[in-house]
mmCIF file of the C-alpha atoms, coordinates in Angstrom:
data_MODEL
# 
_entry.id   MODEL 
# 
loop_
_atom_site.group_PDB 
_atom_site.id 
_atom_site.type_symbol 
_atom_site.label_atom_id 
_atom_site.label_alt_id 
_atom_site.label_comp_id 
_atom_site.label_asym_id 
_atom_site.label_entity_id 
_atom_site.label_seq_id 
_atom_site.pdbx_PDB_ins_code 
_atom_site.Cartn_x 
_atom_site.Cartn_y 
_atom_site.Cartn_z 
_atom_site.occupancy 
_atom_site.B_iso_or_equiv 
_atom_site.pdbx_formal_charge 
_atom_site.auth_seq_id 
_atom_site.auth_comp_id 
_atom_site.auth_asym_id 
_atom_site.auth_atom_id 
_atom_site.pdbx_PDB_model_num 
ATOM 1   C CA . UNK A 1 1   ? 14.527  15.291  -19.094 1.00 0.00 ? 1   UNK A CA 1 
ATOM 2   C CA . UNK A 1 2   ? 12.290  14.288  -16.055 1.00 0.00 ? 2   UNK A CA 1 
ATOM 3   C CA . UNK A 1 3   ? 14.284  12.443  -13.286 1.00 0.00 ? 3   UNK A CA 1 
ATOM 4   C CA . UNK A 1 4   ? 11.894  8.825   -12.352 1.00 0.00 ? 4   UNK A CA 1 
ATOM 5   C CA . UNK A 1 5   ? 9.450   9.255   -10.208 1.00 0.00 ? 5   UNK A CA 1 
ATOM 6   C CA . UNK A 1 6   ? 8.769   7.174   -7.006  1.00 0.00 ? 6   UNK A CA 1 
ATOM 7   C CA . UNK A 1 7   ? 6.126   4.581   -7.884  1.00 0.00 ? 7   UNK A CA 1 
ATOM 8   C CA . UNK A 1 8   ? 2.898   3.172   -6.386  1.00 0.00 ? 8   UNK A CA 1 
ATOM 9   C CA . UNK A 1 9   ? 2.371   -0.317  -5.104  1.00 0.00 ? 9   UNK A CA 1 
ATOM 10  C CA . UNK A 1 10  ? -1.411  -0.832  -3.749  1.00 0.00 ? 10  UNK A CA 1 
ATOM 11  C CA . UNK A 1 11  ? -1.645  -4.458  -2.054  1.00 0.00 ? 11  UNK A CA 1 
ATOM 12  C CA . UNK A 1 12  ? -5.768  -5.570  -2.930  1.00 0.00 ? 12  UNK A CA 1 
ATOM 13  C CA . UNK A 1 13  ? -4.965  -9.217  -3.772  1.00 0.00 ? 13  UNK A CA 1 
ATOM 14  C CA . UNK A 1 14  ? -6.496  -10.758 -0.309  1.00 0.00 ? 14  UNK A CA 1 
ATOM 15  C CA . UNK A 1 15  ? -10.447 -12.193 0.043   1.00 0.00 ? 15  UNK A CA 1 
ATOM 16  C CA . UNK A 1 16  ? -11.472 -10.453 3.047   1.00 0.00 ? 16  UNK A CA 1 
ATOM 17  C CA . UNK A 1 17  ? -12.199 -13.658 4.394   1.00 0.00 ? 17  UNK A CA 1 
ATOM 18  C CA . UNK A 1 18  ? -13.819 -12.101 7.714   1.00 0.00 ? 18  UNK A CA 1 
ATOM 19  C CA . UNK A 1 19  ? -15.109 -9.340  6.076   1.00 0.00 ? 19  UNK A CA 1 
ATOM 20  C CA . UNK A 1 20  ? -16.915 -11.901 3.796   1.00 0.00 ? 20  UNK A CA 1 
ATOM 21  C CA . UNK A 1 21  ? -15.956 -10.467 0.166   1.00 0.00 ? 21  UNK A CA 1 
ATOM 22  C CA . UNK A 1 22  ? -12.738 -9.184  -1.557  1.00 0.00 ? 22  UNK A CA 1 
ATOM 23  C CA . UNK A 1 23  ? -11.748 -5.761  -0.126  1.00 0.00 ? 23  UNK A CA 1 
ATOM 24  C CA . UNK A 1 24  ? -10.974 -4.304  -3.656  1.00 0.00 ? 24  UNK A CA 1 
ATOM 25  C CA . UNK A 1 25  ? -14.982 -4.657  -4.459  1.00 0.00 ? 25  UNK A CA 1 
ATOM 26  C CA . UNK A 1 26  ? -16.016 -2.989  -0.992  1.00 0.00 ? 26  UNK A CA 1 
ATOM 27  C CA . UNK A 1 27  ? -17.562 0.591   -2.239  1.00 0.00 ? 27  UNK A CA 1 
ATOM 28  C CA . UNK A 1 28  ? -17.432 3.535   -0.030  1.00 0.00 ? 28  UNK A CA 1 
ATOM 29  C CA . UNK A 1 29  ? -18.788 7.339   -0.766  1.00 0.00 ? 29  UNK A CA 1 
ATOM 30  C CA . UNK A 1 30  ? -19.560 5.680   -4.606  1.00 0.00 ? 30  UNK A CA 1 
ATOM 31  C CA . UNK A 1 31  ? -15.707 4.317   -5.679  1.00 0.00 ? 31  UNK A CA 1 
ATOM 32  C CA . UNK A 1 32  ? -14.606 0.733   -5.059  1.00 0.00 ? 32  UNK A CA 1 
ATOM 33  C CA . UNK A 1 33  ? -11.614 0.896   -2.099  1.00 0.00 ? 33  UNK A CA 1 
ATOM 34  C CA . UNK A 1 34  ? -9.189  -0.110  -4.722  1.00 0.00 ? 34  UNK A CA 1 
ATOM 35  C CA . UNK A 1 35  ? -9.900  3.024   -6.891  1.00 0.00 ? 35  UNK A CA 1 
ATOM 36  C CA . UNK A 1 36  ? -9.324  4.684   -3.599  1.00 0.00 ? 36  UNK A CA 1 
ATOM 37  C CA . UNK A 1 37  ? -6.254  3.243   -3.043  1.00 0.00 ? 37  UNK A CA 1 
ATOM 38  C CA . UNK A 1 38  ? -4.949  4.140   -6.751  1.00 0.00 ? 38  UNK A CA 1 
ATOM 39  C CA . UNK A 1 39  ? -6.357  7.988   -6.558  1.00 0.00 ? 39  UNK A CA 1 
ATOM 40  C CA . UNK A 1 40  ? -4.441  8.373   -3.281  1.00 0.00 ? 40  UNK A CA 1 
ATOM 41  C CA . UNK A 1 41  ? -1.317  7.119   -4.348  1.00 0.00 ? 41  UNK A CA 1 
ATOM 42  C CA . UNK A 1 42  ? -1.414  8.952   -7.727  1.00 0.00 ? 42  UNK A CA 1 
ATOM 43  C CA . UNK A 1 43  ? -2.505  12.200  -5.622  1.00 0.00 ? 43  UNK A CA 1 
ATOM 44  C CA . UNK A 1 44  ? 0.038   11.516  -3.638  1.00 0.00 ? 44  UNK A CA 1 
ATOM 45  C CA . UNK A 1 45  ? 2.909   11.807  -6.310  1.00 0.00 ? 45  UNK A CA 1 
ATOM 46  C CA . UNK A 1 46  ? 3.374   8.332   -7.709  1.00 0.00 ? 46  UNK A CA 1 
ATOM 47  C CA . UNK A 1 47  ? 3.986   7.286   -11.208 1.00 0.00 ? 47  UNK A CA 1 
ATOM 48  C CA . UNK A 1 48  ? 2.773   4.743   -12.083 1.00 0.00 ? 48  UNK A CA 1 
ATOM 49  C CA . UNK A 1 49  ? 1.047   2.958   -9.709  1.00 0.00 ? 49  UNK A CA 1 
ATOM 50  C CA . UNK A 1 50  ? 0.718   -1.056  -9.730  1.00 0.00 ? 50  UNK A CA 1 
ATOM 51  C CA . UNK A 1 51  ? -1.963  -2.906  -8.155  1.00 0.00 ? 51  UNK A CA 1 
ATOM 52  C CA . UNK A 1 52  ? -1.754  -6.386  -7.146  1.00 0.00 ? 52  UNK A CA 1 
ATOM 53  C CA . UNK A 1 53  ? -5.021  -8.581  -7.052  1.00 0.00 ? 53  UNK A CA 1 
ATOM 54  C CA . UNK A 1 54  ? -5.982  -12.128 -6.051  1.00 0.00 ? 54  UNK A CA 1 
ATOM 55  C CA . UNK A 1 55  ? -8.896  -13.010 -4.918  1.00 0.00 ? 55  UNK A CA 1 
ATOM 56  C CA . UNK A 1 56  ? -10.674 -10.455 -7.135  1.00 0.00 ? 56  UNK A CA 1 
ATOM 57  C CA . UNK A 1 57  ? -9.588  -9.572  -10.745 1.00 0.00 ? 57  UNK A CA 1 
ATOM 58  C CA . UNK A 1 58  ? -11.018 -6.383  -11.681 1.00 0.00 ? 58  UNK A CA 1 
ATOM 59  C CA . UNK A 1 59  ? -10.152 -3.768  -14.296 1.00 0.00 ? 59  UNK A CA 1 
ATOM 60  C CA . UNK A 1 60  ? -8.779  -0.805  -12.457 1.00 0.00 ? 60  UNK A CA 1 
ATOM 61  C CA . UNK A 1 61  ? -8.370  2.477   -14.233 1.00 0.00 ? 61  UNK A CA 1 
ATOM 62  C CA . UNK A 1 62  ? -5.313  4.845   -14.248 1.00 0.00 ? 62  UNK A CA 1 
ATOM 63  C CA . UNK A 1 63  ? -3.073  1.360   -13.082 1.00 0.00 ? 63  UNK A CA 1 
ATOM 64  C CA . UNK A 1 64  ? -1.098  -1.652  -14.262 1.00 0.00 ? 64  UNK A CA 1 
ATOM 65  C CA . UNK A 1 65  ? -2.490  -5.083  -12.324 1.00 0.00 ? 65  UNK A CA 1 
ATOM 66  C CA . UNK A 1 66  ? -1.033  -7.830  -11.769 1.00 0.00 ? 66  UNK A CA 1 
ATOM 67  C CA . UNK A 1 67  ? -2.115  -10.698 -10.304 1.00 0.00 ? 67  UNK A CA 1 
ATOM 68  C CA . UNK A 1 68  ? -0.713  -12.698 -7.414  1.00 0.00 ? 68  UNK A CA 1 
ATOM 69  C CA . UNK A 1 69  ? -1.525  -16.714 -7.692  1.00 0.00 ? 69  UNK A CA 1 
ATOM 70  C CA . UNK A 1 70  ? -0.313  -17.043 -4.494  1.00 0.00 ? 70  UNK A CA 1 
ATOM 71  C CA . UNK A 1 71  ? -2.185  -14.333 -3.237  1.00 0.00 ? 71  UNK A CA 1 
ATOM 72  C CA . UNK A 1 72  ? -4.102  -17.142 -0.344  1.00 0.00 ? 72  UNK A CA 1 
ATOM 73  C CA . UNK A 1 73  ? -0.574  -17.656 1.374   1.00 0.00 ? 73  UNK A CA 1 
ATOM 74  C CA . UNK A 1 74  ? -0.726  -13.803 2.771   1.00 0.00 ? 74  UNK A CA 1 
ATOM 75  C CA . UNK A 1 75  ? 0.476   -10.288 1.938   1.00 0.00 ? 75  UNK A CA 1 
ATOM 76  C CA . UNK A 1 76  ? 3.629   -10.909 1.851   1.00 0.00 ? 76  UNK A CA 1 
ATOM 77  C CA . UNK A 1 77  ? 3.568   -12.971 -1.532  1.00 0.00 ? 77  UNK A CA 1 
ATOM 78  C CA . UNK A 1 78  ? 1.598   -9.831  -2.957  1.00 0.00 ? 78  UNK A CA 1 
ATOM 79  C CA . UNK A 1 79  ? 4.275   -7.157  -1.880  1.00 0.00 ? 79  UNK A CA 1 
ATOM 80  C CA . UNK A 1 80  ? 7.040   -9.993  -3.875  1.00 0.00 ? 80  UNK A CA 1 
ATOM 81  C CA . UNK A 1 81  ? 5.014   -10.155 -6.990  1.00 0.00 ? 81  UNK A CA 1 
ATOM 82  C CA . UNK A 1 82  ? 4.633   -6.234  -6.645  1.00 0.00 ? 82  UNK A CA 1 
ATOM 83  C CA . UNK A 1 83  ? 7.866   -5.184  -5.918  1.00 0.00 ? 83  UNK A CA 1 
ATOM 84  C CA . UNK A 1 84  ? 8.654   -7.541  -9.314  1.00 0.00 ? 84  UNK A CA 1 
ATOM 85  C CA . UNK A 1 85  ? 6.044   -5.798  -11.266 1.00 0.00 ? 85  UNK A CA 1 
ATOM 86  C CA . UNK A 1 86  ? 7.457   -2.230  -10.873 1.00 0.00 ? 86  UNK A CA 1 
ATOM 87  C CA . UNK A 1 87  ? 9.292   -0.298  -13.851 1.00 0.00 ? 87  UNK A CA 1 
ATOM 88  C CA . UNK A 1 88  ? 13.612  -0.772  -13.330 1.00 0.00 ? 88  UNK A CA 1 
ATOM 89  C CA . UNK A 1 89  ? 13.359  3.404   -13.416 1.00 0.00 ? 89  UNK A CA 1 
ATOM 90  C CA . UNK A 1 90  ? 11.541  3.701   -10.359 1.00 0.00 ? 90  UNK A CA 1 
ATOM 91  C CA . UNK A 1 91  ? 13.445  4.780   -7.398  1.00 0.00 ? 91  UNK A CA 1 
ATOM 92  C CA . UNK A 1 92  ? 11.696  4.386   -4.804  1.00 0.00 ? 92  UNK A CA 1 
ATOM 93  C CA . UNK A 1 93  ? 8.135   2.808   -3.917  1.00 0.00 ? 93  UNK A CA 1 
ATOM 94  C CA . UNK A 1 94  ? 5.404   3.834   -1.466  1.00 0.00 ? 94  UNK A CA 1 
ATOM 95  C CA . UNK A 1 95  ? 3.317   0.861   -0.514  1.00 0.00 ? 95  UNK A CA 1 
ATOM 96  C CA . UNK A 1 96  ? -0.297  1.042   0.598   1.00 0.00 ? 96  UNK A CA 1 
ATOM 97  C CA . UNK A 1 97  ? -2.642  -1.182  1.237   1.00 0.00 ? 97  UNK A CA 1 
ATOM 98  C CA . UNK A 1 98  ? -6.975  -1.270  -0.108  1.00 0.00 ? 98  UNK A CA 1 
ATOM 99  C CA . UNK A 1 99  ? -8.378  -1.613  3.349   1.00 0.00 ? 99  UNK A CA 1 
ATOM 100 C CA . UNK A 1 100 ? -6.987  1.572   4.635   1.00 0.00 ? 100 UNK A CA 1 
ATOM 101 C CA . UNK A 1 101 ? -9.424  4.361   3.244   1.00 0.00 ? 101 UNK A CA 1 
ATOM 102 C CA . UNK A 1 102 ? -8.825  7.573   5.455   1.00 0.00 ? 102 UNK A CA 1 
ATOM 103 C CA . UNK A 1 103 ? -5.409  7.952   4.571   1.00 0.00 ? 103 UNK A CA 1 
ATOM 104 C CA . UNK A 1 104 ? -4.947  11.119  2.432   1.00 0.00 ? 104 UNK A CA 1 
ATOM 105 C CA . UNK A 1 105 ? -2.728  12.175  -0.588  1.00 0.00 ? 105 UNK A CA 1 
ATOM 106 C CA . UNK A 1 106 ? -0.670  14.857  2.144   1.00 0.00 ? 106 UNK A CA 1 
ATOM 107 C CA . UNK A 1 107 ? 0.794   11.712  3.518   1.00 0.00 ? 107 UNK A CA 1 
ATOM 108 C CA . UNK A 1 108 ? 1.773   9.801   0.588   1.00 0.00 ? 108 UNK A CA 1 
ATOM 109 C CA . UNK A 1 109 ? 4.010   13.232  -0.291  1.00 0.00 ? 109 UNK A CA 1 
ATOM 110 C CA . UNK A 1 110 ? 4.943   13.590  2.533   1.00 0.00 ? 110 UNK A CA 1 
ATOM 111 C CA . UNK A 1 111 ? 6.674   10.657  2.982   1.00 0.00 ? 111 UNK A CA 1 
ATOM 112 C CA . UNK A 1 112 ? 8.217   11.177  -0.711  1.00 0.00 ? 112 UNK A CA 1 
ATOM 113 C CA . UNK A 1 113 ? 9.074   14.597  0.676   1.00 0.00 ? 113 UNK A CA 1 
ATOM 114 C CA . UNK A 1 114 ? 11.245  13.226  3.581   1.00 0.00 ? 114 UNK A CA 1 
ATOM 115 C CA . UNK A 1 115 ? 13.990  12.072  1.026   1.00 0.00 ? 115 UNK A CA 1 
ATOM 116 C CA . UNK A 1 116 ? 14.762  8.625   2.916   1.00 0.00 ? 116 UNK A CA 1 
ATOM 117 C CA . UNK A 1 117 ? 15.815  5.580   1.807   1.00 0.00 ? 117 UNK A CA 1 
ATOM 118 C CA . UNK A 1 118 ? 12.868  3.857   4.161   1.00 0.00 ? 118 UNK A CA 1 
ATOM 119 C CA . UNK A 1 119 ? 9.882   6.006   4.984   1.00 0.00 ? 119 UNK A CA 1 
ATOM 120 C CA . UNK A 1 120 ? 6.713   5.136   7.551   1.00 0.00 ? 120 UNK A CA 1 
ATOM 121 C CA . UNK A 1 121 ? 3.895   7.184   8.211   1.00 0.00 ? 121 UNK A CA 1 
ATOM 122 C CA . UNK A 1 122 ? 3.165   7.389   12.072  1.00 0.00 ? 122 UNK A CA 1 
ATOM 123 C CA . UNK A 1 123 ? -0.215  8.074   13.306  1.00 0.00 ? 123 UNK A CA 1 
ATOM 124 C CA . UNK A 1 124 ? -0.025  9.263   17.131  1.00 0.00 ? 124 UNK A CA 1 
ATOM 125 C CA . UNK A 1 125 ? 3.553   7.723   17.293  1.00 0.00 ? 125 UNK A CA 1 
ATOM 126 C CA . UNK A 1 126 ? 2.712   4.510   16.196  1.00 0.00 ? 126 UNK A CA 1 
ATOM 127 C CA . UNK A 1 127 ? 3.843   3.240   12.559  1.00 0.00 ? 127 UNK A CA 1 
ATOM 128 C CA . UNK A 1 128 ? 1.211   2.479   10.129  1.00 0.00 ? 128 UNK A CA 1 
ATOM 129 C CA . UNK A 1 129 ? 1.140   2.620   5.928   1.00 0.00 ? 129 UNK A CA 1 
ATOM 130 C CA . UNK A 1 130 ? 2.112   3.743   3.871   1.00 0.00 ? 130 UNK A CA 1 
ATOM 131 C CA . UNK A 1 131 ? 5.483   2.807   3.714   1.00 0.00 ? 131 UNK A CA 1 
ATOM 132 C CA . UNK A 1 132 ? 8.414   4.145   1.314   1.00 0.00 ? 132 UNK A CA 1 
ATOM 133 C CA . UNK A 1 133 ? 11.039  1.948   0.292   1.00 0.00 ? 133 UNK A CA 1 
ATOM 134 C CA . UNK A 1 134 ? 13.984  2.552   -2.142  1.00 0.00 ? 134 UNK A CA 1 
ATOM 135 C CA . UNK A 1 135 ? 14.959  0.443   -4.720  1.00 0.00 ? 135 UNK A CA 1 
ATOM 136 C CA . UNK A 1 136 ? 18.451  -0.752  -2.985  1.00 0.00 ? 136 UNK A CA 1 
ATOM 137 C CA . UNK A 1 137 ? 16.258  -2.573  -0.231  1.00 0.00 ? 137 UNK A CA 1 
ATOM 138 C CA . UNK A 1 138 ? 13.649  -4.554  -2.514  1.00 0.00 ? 138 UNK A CA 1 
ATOM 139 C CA . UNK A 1 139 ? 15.251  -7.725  -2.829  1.00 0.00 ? 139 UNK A CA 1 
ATOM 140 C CA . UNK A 1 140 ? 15.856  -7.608  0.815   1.00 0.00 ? 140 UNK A CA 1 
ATOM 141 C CA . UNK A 1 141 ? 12.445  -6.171  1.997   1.00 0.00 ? 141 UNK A CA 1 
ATOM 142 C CA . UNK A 1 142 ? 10.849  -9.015  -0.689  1.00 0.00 ? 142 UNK A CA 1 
ATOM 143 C CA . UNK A 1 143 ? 13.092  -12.031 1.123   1.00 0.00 ? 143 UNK A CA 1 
ATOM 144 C CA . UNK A 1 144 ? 11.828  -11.369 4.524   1.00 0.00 ? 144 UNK A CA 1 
ATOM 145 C CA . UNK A 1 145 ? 7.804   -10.596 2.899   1.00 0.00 ? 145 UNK A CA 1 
ATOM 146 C CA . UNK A 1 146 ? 6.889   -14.159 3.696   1.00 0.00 ? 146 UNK A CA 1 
ATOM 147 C CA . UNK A 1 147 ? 3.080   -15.358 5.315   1.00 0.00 ? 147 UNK A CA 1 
ATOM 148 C CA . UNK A 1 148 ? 0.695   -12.340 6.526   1.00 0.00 ? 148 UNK A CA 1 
ATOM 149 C CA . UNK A 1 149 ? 3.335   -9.808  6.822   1.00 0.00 ? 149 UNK A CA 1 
ATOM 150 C CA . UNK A 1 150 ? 4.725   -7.093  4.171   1.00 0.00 ? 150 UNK A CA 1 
ATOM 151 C CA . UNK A 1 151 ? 7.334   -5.001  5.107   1.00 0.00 ? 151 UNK A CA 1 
ATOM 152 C CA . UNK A 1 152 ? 7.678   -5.149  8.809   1.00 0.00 ? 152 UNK A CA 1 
ATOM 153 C CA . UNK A 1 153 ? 10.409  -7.988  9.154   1.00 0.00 ? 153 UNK A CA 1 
ATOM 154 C CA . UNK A 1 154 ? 12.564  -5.698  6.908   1.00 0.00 ? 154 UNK A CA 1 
ATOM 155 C CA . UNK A 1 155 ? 11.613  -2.338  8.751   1.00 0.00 ? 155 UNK A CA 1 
ATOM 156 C CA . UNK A 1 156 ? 12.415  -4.468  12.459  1.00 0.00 ? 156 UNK A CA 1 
ATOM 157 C CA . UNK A 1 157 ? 15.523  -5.584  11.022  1.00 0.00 ? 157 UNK A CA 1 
ATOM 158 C CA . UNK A 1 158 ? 16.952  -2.541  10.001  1.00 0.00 ? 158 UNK A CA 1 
ATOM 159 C CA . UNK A 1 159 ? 16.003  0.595   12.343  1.00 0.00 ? 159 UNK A CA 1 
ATOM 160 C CA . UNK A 1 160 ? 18.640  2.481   11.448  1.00 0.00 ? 160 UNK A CA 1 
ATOM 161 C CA . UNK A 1 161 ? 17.665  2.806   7.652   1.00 0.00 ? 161 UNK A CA 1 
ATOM 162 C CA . UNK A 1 162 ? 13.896  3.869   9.040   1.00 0.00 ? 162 UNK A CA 1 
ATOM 163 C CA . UNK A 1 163 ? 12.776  7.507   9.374   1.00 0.00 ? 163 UNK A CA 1 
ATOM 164 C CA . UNK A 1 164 ? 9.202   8.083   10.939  1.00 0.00 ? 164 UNK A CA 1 
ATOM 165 C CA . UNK A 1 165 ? 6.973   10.566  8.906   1.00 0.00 ? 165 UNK A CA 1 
ATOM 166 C CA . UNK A 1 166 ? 4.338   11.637  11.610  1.00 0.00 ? 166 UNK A CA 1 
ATOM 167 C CA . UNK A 1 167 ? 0.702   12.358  9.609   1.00 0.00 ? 167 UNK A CA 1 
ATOM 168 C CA . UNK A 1 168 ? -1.321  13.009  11.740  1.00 0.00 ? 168 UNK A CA 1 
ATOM 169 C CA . UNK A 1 169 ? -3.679  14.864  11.005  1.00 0.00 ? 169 UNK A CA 1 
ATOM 170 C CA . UNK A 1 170 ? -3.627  13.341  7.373   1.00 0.00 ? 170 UNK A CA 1 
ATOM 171 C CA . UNK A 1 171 ? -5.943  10.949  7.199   1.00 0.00 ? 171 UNK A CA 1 
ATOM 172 C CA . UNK A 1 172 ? -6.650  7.841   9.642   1.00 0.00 ? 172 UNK A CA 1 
ATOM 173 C CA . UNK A 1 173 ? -4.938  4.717   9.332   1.00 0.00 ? 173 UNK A CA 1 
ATOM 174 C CA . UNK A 1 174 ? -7.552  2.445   10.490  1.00 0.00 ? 174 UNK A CA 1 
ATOM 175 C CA . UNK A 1 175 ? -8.702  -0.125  8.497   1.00 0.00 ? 175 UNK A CA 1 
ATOM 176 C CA . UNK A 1 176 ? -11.749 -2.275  7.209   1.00 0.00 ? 176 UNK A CA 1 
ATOM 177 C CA . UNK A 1 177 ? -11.545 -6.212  8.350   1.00 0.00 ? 177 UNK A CA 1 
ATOM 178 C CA . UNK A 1 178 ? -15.115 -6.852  9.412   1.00 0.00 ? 178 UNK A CA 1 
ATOM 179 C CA . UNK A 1 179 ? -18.824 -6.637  8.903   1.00 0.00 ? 179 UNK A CA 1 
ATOM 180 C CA . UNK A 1 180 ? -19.324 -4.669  11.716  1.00 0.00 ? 180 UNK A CA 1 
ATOM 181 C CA . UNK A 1 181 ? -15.990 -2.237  10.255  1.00 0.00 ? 181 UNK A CA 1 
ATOM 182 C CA . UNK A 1 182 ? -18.025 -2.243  6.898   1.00 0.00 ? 182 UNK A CA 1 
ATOM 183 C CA . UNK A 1 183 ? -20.987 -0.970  8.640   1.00 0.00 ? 183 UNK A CA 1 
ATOM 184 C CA . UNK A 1 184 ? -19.095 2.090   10.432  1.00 0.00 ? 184 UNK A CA 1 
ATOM 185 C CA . UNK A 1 185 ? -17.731 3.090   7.022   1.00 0.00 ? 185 UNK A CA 1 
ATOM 186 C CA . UNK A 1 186 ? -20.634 2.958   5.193   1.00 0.00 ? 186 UNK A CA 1 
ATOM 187 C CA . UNK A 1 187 ? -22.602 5.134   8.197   1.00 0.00 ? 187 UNK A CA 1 
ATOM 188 C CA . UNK A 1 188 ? -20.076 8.218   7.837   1.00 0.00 ? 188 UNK A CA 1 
# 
């Protein structure tokens, strides 16, 4: 019998409010950034991966959705309704987020790889997503998810469980929050 695999949570409920449209529609190199986001979690070694949507509802192949009614009071209602949505057998999760494009599937496993209980990709010593979390800390990591913010209350109130996953190398962290972000992406 197969042990559970860690799952996927992909946070694309938000309206990209100074980007002027829903990140989940935003197309780069011919895919939508959400089908991004699903491919590199699912390269990455998760089963199954959820999406949570808001502002956008949009079918999303190879994925449950759900959808976050909330999902105008910040992230951190979306990373709730996710961490709710996931299957009981999942031991672990690896959170990402749609605006993040350059990450790559190497860092998703390799945070898997690192066998924590809490897992965060670094880029150039600085912590970024994706983020692992095990099951044990999801009603904690979901109390403390409240306004803009995901996991990072959780993460600053618990060093000790936290072990950084340098990636560089794998991927860029930076993300797409404006026109002008939009424009650099769509000129590589």
């Amino acid at each position: 019998m197969n042990s559970p695999r860690v799952a996927g949570l992909l946070l694309a409920a938000g309206q990209g409010s100074r980007l002027g449209m829903p990140k989940a529609l935003v197309t780069y190199e011919g895919e939508r950034l959400v089908d991004r986001g699903v491919r590199l979690l699912e390269e990455g070694g998760c089963h199954p991966v959820v999406v949570v949507l808001g502002a956008a509802t949009v079918q999303v192949r190879g994925a449950v959705t759900v959808r976050n009614p909330g999902w105008a009071s910040g992230m951190g209602s979306s990373l709730r309704v996710g961490l709710a949505a996931l299957p009981e057998e999942a031991p672990a999760v690896v959170v990402a987020l749609v605006d993040q494009p350059f990450i790559r599937p190497e860092a998703v496993r390799r945070l898997i790889e690192a066998g924590a209980e809490v897992a965060v990709a670094t880029y150039g010593g600085r912590r970024r997503n994706p983020v692992l979390i095990a099951r044990r800390h999801f009603a904690r990591v979901a109390e403390l998810a409240v306004g803009d913010v995901g996991a990072r209350p959780f993460l600053k109130a618990h060093p000790e469980l936290v072990t950084e996953v340098p990636c560089d190398g794998l991927g860029d962290p930076a993300d797409i929050d404006t026109p002008e972000d939009l424009d650099l992406l769509e000129a590589e």
